[in-house]
Backbone bond lengths (Angstrom), bond angles and torsions (degrees), N, CA, C in turn:
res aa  C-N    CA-C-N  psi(-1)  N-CA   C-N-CA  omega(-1)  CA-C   N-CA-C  phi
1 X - - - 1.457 - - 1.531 110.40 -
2 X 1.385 118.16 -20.66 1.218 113.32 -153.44 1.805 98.63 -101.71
3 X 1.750 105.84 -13.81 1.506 91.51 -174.81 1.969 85.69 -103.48
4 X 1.002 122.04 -7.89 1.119 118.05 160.66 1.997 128.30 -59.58
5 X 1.302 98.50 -33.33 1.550 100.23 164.65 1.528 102.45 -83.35
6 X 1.337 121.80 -37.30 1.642 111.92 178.30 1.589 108.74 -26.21
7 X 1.756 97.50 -62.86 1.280 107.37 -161.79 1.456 128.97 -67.87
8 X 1.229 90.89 -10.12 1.629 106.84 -171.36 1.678 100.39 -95.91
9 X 1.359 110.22 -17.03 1.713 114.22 -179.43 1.791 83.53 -84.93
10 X 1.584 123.45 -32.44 1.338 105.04 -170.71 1.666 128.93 -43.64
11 X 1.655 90.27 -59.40 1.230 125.00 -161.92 1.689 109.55 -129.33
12 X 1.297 106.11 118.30 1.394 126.46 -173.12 1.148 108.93 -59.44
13 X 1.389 131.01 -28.60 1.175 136.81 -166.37 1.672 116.80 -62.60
14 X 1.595 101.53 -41.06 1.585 112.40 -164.00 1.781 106.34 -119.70
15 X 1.225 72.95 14.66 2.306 88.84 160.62 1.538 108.13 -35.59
16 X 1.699 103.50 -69.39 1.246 103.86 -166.35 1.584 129.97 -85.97
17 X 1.163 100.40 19.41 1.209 99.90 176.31 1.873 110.28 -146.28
18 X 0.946 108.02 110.74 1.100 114.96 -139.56 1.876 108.16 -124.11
19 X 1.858 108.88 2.77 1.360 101.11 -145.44 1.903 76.78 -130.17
20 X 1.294 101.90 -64.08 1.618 99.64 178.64 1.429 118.75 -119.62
21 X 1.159 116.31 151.24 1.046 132.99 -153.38 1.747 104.36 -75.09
22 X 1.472 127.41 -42.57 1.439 118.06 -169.76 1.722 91.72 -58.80
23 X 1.255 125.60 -40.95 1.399 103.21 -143.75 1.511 88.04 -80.77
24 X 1.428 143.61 -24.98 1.753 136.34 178.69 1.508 90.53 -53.13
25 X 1.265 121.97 -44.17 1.867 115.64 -153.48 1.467 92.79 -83.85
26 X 1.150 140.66 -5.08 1.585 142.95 179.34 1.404 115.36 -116.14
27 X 1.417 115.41 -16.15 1.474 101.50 162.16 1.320 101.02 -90.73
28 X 1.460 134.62 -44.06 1.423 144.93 168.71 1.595 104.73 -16.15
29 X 1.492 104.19 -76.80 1.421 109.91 -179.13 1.717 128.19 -55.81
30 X 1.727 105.20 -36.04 1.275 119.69 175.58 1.850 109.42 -58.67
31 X 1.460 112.68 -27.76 1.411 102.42 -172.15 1.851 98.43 -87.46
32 X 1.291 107.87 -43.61 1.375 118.82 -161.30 2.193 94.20 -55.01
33 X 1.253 113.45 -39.93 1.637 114.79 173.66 1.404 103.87 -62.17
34 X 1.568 126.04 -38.50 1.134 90.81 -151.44 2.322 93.85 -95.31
35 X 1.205 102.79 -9.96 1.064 106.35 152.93 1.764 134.94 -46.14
36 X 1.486 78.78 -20.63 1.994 87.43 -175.42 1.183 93.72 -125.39
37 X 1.200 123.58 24.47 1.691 120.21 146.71 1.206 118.02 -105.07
38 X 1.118 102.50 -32.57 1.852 97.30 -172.94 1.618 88.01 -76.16
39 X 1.946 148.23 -21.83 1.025 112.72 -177.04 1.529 108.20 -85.47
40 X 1.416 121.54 -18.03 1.211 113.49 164.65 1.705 139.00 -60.33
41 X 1.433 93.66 -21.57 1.279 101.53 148.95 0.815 161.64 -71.44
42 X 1.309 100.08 -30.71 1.467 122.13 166.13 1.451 109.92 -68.41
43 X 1.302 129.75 -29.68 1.100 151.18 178.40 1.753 110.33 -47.13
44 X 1.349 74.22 -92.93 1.756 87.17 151.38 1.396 138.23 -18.91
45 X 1.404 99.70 -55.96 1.780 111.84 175.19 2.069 96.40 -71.79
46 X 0.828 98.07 -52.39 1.595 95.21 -172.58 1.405 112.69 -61.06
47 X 1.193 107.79 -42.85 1.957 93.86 179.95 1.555 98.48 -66.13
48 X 1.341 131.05 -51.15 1.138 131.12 -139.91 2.398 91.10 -77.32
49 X 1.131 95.02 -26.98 1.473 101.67 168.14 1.647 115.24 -67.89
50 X 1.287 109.13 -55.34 1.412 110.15 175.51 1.285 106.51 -49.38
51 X 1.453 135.30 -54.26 1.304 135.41 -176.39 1.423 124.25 -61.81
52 X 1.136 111.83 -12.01 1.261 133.33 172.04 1.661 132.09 -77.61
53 X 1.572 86.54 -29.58 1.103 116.53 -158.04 1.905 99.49 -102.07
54 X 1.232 115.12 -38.58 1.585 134.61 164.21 1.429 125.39 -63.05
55 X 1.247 115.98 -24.69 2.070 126.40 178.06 1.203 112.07 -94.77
């Protein structure tokens, strides 16, 4: 338990889950998606700006 809080002081990611392991690998993944949405979004907003910006 105790190198288990280590790790969780490591890395912000697996803070909250701290007891079993599927739910660290599912919040893990849940942030890392929504991390690659907001850059796809941004994405999104920018081409669709550039194009906007070109006609």
């Amino acid at each position: 338990m105790l190198a288990n809080f280590a790790v969780n002081k490591r890395n912000r990611r697996w803070r909250l889950c701290k007891y079993s392991r599927q739910s660290a690998e599912d919040e893990f993944y849940r942030q890392t998606r929504q991390e690659q949405e907001k850059i796809l979004n941004f994405n999104i907003l920018f081409d669709f700006s550039l194009d906007f910006a070109f006609k």
